[in-house]
N, C-alpha and C positions, 0 to 999 in steps of 0.2 A: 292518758298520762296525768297522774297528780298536778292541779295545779296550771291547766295550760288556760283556762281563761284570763287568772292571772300573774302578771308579771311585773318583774323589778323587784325595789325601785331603779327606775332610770334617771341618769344624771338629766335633766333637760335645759335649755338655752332658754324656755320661754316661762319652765312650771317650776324649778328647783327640781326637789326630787319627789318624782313622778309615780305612782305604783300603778299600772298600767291594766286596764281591763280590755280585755279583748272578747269583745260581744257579737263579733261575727266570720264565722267560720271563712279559712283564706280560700282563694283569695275573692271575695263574691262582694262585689264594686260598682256604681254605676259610670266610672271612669276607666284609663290604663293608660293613667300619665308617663307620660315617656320618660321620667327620672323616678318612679317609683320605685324605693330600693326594696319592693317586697317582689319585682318582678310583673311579671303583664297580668293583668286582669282575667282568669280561666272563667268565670259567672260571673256574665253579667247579667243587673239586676240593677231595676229602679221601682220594684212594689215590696214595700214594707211585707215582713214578717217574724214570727218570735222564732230566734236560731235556738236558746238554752231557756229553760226554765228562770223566771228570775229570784226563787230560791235557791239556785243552783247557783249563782253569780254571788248571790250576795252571801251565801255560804260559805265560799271561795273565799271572800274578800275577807269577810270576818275571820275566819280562821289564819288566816294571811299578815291580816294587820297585828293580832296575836305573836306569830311567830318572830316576827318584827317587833315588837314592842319588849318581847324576849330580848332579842340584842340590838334591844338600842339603837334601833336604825330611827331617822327623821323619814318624816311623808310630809309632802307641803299640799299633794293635790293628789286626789283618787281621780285616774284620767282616761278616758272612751279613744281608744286609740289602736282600733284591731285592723286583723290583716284586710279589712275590707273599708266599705263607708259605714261607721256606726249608726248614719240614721235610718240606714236599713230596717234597724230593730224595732218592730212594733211597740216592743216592753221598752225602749230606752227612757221614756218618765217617769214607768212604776220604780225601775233601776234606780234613777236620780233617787225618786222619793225616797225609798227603801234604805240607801245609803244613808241620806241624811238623817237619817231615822238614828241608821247603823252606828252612824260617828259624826262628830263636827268637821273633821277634817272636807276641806273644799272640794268642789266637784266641777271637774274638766271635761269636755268635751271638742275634739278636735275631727272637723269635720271637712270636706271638700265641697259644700255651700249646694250641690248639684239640686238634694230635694229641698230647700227651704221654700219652691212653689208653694208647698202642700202648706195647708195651716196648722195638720196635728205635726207635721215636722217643728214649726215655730212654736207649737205648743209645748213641745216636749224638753226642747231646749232652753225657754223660758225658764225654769228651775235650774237650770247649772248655774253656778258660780261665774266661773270662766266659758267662752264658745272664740275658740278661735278659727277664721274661716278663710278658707282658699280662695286666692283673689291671683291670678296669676297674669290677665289680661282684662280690660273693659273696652268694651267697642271697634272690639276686631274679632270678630267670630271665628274668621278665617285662620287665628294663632291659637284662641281655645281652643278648636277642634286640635288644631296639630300637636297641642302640648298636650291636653285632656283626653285628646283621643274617647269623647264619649256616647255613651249607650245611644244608637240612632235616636230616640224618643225623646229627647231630651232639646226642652227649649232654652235657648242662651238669656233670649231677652226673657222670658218668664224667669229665670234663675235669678239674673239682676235685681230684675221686680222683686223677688223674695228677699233676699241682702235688705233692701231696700226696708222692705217691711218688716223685717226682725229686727233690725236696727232700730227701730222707732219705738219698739216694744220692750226690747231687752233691757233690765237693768241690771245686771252685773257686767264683768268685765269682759268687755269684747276688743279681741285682736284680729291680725288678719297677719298674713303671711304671703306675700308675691314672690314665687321662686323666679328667678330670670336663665332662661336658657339659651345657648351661646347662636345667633343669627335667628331667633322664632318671636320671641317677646323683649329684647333689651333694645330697640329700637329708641331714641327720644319719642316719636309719635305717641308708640303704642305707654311707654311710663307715664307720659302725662296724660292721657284717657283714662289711667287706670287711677294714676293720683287723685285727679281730679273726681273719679266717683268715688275713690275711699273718702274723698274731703268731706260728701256728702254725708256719709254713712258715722262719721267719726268715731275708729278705733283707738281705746286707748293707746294701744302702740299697733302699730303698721310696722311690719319685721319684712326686712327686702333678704331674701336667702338666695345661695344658688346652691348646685350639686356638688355636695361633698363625701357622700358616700355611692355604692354602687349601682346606677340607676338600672332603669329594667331595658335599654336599650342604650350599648356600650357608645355609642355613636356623640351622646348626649354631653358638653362641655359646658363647665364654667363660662360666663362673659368676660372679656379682657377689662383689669381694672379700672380703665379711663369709662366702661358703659358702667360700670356698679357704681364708682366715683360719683357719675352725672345722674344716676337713679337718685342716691341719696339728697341728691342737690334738689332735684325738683321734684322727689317727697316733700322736702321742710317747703318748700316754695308755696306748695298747698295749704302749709298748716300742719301736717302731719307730724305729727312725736314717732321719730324713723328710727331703725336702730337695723344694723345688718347682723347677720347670722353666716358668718362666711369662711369658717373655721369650725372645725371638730367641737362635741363638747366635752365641756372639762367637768370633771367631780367622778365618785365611784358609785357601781352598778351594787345595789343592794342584794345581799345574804340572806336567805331564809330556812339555808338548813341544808340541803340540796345539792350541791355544785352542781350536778349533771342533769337535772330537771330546771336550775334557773336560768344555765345558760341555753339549754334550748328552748326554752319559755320568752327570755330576752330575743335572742338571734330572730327568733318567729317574726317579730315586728322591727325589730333594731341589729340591724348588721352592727356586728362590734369590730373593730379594729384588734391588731396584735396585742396594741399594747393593753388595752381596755381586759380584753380576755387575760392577760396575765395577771395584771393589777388585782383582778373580780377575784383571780385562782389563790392568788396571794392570801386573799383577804380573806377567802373561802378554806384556806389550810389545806387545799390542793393541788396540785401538779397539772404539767402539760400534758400526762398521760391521759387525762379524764377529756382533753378534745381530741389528741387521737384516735380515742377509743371512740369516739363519735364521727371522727372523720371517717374513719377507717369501717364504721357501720351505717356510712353514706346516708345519717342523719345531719350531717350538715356538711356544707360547703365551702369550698376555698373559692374568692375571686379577689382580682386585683384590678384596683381605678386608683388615676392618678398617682401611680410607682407606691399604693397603700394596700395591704393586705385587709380583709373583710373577710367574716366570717356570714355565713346569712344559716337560715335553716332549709335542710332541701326539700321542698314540698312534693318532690315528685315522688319521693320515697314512702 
């Protein structure tokens, strides 16, 4: 289908508005975090290889930002954020390079931190703008596995080590993201292990999130507010520039011409809410017919978390 590497834009909490490149085929991960709203990890994988030609990608994109610049949509950041771990991708620094070549527009990378052992991982990511990295536990092995659920091969303390050493190297802007999940990681203990090594590592912003859309295993809850409360308190205690993500986000999903290719181009990576998908339809000078009709051709899906409708796309189809 036209267009499915890339998508959006997306409203985002951390990038503005996002246009999304999706550089590895779903859902092929070296993780199967138990709130991933793309659903459980089918391949897994922690050896780098090229999924798409990187002509192919960046052909995408250019044509893309085109159609967008036709109506006037804003991009704040072209952003690595596929149904998988982007640094999968062998090609992801010819990508980086290539874009920048392509446009000025900033370059995102949103990663699950798993290969930053590797040095051509660190190497590749060097060139982004932005690298924002998943930090969800430090110094309890026993809560990454149960949240990360990951690829047997995979060393915890080597993975640290990497954080460690890309931090020292990186000069753009680096975040970090701790989701807290309700009785596994919102502990005091385990927040201050983790505070304490983000001190070390210093993210421009450290973003404390929990589960707000449909995670891949229903079971998975928010923390009660007095644990997110006390998160935020002994983030700053460290020094940390905290800021929570604990709400839906706000702004609209960009138009590129399509209705029925953006929304399942979006849903691929980003479950949209009700309202989201009417707002985009609105905007798009379309009807709710054009998701029935994808309902109804069981290319996407209905689920409901926390009494909220979500749409996701059905990968089994």
């Amino acid at each position: 289908m036209e267009g499915k590497i890339v998508f959006g834009p997306v409203p985002s909490r951390r990038l503005g508005q996002s246009l999304g490149i999706n550089n590895i085929p779903p859902k092929i991960c070296s993780y199967s975090c138990l709130y991933c709203q793309i659903g459980r990890t089918k391949n897994f994988s922690t050896e780098r290889k090229a999924f798409y030609p990187v002509e192919k990608i960046l052909d995408e994109v250019s044509k893309t930002l085109e159609r967008l610049k036709e109506k006037k949509e804003r991009i704040d950041f072209l952003t690595f954020v596929p149904d998988g771990e982007p640094t999968l991708d062998t090609n992801l620094g010819k990508e980086i390079e290539g874009l920048k070549k392509l446009t000025d527009i900033k370059i995102a990378v949103i990663t699950n931190a798993s290969l930053l052992w590797r040095e051509d991982v660190r190497h590749d990511l060097k060139e982004a703008d932005l690298v924002s990295l998943k930090a969800d536990v430090a110094g309890n092995k026993e809560a990454w596995e149960k949240i990360n659920r990951p690829a047997s091969e995979l060393d915890y303390d080597a993975i640290l080590e990497g954080v460690k050493k890309f931090s020292a190297v990186f000069k753009g802007k680096l975040l970090t993201e701790t989701l807290l999940v309700k009785g596994i990681n919102d502990g005091e203990k385990d927040i201050r292990n983790t505070a304490e090594f983000l001190s070390g590592i210093k993210p421009a912003v450290a973003f404390i999130g929990i589960p707000t859309r449909p995670p891949a295993e229903k079971w998975v809850m928010p923390p009660d507010e007095e644990k997110i409360t006390a998160a935020y308190r002994i983030f700053t205690e460290y020094g940390l520039n905290t800021e929570l993500i604990t709400g839906g986000v706000t702004g609209s999903f960009g138009f590129t011409g399509n209705a029925e290719n953006d929304l399942l181009n979006i849903v691929s990576v980003h479950p949209m809410s009700t309202g989201q998908v009417e707002d985009f339809l609105k905007k798009a000078g379309g009807s709710w017919d054009i998701m029935a009709k994808l309902l109804k051709e069981k290319k996407i899906k209905e689920i409901v978390y926390l009494n909220q409708k979500y749409y996701l796309k059905n990968f089994s189809k």
